[in-house]
N, C-alpha and C positions, 0 to 999 in steps of 0.2 A: 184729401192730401194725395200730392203724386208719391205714388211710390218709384223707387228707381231698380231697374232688373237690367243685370250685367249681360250682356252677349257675350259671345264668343267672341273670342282677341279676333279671330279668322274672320268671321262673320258679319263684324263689325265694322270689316276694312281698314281698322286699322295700322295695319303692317304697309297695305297698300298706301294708306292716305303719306305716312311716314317714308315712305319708299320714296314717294313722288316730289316730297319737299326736302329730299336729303340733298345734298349739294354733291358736285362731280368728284370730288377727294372721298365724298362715303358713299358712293354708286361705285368707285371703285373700287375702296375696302371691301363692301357685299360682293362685288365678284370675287376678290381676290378668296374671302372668305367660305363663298358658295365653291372656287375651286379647290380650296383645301376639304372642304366636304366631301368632296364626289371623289376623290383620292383617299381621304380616310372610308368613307364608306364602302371603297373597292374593296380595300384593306380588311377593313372588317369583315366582310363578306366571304372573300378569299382563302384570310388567314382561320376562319370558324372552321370551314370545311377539310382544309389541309390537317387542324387539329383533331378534328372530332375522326377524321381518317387514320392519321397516325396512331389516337389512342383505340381504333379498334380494331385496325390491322395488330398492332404491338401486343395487343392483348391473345390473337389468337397466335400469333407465331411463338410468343413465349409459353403459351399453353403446352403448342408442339414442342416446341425446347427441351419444356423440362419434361418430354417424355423420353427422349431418346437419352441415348448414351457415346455413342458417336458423334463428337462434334461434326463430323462430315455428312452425315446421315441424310440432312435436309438438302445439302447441296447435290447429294447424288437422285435423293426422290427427283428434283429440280421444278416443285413445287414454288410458287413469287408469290410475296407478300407486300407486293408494291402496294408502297404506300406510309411503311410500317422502317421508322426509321433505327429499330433492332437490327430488322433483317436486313436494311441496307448495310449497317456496322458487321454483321454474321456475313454477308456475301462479300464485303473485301477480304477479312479477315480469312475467310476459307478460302480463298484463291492465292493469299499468298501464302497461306500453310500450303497447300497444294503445291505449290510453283516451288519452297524450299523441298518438299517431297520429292518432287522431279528433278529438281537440279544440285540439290547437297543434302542426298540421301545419308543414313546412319543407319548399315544395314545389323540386326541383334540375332538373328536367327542361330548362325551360329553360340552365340552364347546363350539363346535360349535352349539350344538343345544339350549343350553342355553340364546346363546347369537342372536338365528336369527332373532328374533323376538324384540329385543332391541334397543330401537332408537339410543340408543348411545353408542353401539359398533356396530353399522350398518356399519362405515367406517374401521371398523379394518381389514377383508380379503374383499379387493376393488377385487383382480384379482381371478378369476375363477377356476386356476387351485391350487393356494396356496388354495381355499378355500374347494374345493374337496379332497385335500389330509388329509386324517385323522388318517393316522398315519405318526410323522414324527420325526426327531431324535432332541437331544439336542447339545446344544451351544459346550459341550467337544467332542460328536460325530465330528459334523462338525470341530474339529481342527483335529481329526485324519483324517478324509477326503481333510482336506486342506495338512497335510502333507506326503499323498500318491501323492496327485497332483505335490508338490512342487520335493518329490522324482521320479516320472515319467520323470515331464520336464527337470531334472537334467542327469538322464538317455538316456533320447533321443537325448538331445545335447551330451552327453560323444559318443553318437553311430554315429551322422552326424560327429566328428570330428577325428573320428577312423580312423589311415592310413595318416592322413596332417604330422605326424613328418616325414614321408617317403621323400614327398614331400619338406618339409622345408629342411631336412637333405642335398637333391640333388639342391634345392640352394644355401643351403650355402655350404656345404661341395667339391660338383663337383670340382667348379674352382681349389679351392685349392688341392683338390687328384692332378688335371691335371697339377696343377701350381709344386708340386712333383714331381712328374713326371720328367715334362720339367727340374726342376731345375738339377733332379738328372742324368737325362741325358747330358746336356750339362755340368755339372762337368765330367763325366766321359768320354766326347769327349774330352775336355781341356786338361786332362790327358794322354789320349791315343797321342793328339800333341806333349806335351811336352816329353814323352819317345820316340817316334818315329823323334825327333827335327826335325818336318818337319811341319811349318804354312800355308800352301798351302788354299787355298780358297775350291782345289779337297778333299783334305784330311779330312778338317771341315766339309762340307755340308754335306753329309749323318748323321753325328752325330750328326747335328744343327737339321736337317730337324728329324731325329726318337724323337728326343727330344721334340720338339715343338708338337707332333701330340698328346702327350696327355694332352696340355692344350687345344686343340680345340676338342677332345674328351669330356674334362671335360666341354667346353663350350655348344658343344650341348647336355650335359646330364641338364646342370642348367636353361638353356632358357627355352625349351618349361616346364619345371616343375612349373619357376617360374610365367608363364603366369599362369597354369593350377592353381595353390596355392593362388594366386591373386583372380580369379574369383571364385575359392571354397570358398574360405574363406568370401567373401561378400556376396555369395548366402545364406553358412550354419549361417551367424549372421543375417541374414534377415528372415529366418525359426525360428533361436532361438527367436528373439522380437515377432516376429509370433505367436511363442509357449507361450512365456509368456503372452502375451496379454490375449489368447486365456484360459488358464487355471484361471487367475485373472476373466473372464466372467465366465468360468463355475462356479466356486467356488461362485460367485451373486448368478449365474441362482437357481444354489443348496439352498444356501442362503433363498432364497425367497422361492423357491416351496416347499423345505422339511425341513426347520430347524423350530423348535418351538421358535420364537422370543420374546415370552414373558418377561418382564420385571419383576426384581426378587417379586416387593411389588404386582404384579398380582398374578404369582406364589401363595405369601402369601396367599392373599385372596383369591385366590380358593382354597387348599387347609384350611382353617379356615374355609370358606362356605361349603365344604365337610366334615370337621370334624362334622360342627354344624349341617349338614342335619340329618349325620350319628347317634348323640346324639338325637336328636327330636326323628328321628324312633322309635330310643331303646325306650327312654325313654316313645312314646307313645303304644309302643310294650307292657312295661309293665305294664302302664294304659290300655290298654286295656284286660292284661291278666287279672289283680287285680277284672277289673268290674266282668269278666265271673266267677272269682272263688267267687266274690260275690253274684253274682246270683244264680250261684249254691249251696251255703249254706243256701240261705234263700227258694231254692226250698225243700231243702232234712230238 
């Protein structure tokens, strides 16, 4: 008795024999198919590396992060973490804190030195480095600096997700290109029977078989995409919470070390306590000029 042992689909030529008896609408389809491949496969390849870069740059920068205490810290070492889409969010964000520092400064010193020596604002700058910092911005600064952050992180997600409609495209699209295909071939085997009036099992098969090869074409273009599409897309929404987390901290750290947190009836009263310094001077300024010019009338 014969036995029968399967070759390889490859081996077998089968793909080939099928290839050869597909009709010109599905020698089409297979191109079109074969280029949506070599596009998602860039894709794939591409987007592997940019992630698997992202998430180990990000890992070491925020390693660094949470060692310092100075938001500015890392931007003054001027150490780059290309690659690492934190530290792209931590390097606008420190440039426009910077830029509010340099152009709508909020100078405290004075009322740091006022107050150091005062038992009861002894608790007001507890931590070291808010307390060292003396010049720092105000409360509408810091909403521009929140809204460069906000616009970063928004940016850096738009840039991890660059290239997935590729991917999505070639699962959902593949089958059905290849299901075309197939369809439009085995319509126009059907065809070729019924003018030839000859239903023969010899006469179908080549027309069944070219027909059919570009849903399995279309089938290997949608599988490994959609594996690939699956796993991007849960790594790149794990970097996004990442990011966001991560930018909510900066924006504290900032918070705390460089914004002038004064409350408005403070405010008040120091400037009222500066006006009324400013009025005593004058006005012993000009007691005191009064005395000298009375002195000197009663000299001359």
């Amino acid at each position: 008795m014969e036995t029968f042992l399967p070759s390889p689909l490859l081996a077998s030529g089968a793909l080939q024999f099928a290839f050869e008896k597909a009709t010109l609408e599905g020698k089409i389809t297979i191109g079109s198919l074969l280029i949506l491949s070599l596009f998602s496969w860039t894709i794939m390849l591409t987007k592997s590396y940019q992630l698997y870069r992202a998430r180990k740059m990000t890992r070491k920068f925020l390693a660094v992060s949470a060692e310092t205490r100075d938001p500015l810290e890392i931007q003054r070492s001027g150490v780059d973490y290309d690659g690492s889409p934190a530290y792209h969010l931590y390097a606008s964000g420190a440039e426009e804190l910077l830029y509010q520092l340099k152009n709508n400064p909020v100078d405290v010193s004075r009322r740091l030195r006022k107050t150091a020596g005062n038992e009861e604002f002894s608790d007001v700058h507890t931590d070291v480095l808010a307390k060292s910092s003396l010049t720092k911005i105000s409360s509408q600064s810091m909403e521009s600096v929140k809204v460069v952050l906000e616009q970063a992180a928004g940016a850096e997600a738009m840039s991890l997700e660059k290239g997935m409609i590729v991917l999505s495209t070639a699962v959902a699209g593949g089958p059905f290109i290849g299901l075309l295909g197939t369809v439009w071939g085995v319509m126009e085997t059907f065809a070729g029977v019924a003018k030839a009036n000859s239903a023969s099992l010899t006469a179908m098969a080549p027309g069944v078989a070219g027909a059919l090869i570009a849903t399995v074409i279309g089938l290997l273009v949608a599988i490994p995409a959609m594996f690939a599409y699956n796993f991007m897309v849960t790594m790149i929404r794990g970097i996004t919470q990442e990011l966001d987390g991560y930018a909510s901290r900066l924006a504290t750290d900032i918070g705390h070390a460089y914004v002038d947190n004064r409350a408005l009836v403070d405010e008040i009263k120091e400037a009222n306590s500066e006006l009324v310094t400013q009025l005593v001077n004058a006005r012993g300024s000009e007691i005191r000029s009064d005395r000298e010019s009375r002195i000197l009338a009663k000299g001359n």
